[in-house]
Structures are given as structure tokens and as C-alpha cells.
N, C-alpha and C positions, 0 to 999 in steps of 0.2 A: 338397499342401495349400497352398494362397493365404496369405499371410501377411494377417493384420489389419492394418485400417489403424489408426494412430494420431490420433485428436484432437488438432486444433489446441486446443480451449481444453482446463481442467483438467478441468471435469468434463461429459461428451459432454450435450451438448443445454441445454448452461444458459448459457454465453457466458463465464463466467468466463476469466481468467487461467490457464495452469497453476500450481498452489499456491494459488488462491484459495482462501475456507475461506468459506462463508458463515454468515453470524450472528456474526462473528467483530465482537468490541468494542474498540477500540480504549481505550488507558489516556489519562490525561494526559500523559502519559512522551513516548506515545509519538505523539499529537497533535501537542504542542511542537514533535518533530521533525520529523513529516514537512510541519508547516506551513512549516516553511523553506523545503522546496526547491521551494514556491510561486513563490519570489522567486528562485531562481538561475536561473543558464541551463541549458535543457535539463530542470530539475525536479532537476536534482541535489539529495541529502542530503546534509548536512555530515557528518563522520567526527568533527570537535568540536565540544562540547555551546559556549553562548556564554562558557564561563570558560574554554576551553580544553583541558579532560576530553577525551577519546574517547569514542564515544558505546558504551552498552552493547553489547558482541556479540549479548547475549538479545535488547535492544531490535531489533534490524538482523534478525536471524534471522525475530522473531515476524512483523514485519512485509513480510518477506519471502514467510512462508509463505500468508498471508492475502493474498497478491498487492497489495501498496499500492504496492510498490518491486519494482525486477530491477535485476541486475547490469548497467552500461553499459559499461565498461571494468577495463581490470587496472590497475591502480596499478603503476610499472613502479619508484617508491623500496620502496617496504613490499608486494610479492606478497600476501602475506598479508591486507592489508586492500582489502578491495571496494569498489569503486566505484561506487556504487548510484544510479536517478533514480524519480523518481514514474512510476507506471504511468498509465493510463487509470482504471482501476478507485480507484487512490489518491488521483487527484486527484476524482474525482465522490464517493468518501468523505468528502472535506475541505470537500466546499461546500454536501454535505445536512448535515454536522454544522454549519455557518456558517451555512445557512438558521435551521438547528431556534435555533442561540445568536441569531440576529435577531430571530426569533419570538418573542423571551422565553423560552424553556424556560429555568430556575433550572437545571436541570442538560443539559449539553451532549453527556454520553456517550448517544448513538444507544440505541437498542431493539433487538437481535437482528435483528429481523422489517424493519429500514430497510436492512440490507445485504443481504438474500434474494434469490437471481436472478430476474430480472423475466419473467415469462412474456411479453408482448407482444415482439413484433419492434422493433426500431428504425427505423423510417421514414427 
């Protein structure tokens, strides 16, 4: 018996990330943070919130899973804490929620149905 192949994205035929989640909404929380690493090199996330805090584990996780951020490298002081950057998928989340906040929308958290994988191809 042939072994299966595996997909490259998460879920076959739709383009995502592995771990993408679609309709997935992001919080304030967790906005804030990933608009940071807009501005770092490489898209890096910060590990500290701007007071200094560490940034939630759940915050790093959720965002993870919904494919916004991946792991870049191991932290070789603290193993334990990840070293995470914007994805593809993370950073085109952050600039349909920048469009929609241009536009005027009073409220800036996205609609379900704005993160859904796009049936057309990419040109």
C-alpha cells in the first residue's frame, strides 16, 4: 500500500497555513500584539507586552493555532519560550482589519466570513 501524501497547507484544497482555523476572530488582546511585529524585523512578536509583562501563553497559542504567527527559532536563554514571527496569512489579517478600521467601521473586529478561504486562485 502507497503511503498518503501529506499537504503542504492545513487544510487540503483551501491554501491555508497548517493550524489555520478559518472564521477565526481575533480579540483586542490579541490585535495589539500581533500589530507589533509589523514593525520588527522579520515580523517578529514581542514575548513582552509594552510594560514589560510577558505576553500571555493562551494569547501565543490561540494565535498560533489560527495560523497568524509560527515558530522562527528556539530561544537558546529560556528553551521554553518561543520565538515566534507573522505569518503570511497574519499579516493579510492585519491590513483587511486596517482597511475595514479606515473605512470607518465603529467596530474593527472582522466578521467571521472576512477570514474564509478564498475560492479563486492567486494570479
Amino acid at each position: 500500500m502507497k503511503p498518503s501524501a501529506r499537504p503542504k497547507s492545513g487544510k487540503a484544497g483551501t491554501g491555508q497555513p497548517p493550524g489555520a482555523e478559518a472564521g477565526r476572530i481575533p480579540t483586542g488582546a490579541q490585535l495589539a500584539w500581533l500589530r507589533r511585529g509589523l514593525i520588527q524585523p522579520g515580523g517578529k512578536v514581542p514575548l513582552f507586552d509594552e510594560t514589560g509583562r510577558r505576553v500571555r501563553p493562551a494569547v501565543i497559542r490561540t494565535c498560533r493555532t489560527a495560523g497568524w504567527i509560527e515558530p522562527w527559532f528556539a530561544n537558546p536563554i529560556k528553551p521554553g519560550w518561543e520565538i515566534c514571527r507573522l505569518t503570511e496569512a497574519g499579516r493579510t489579517m492585519l491590513a483587511q482589519v486596517a482597511v475595514m478600521t479606515a473605512d470607518g467601521d465603529a467596530n474593527p473586529t472582522p466578521s467571521p466570513s472576512t477570514f474564509s478561504p478564498s475560492v479563486e486562485a492567486d494570479g
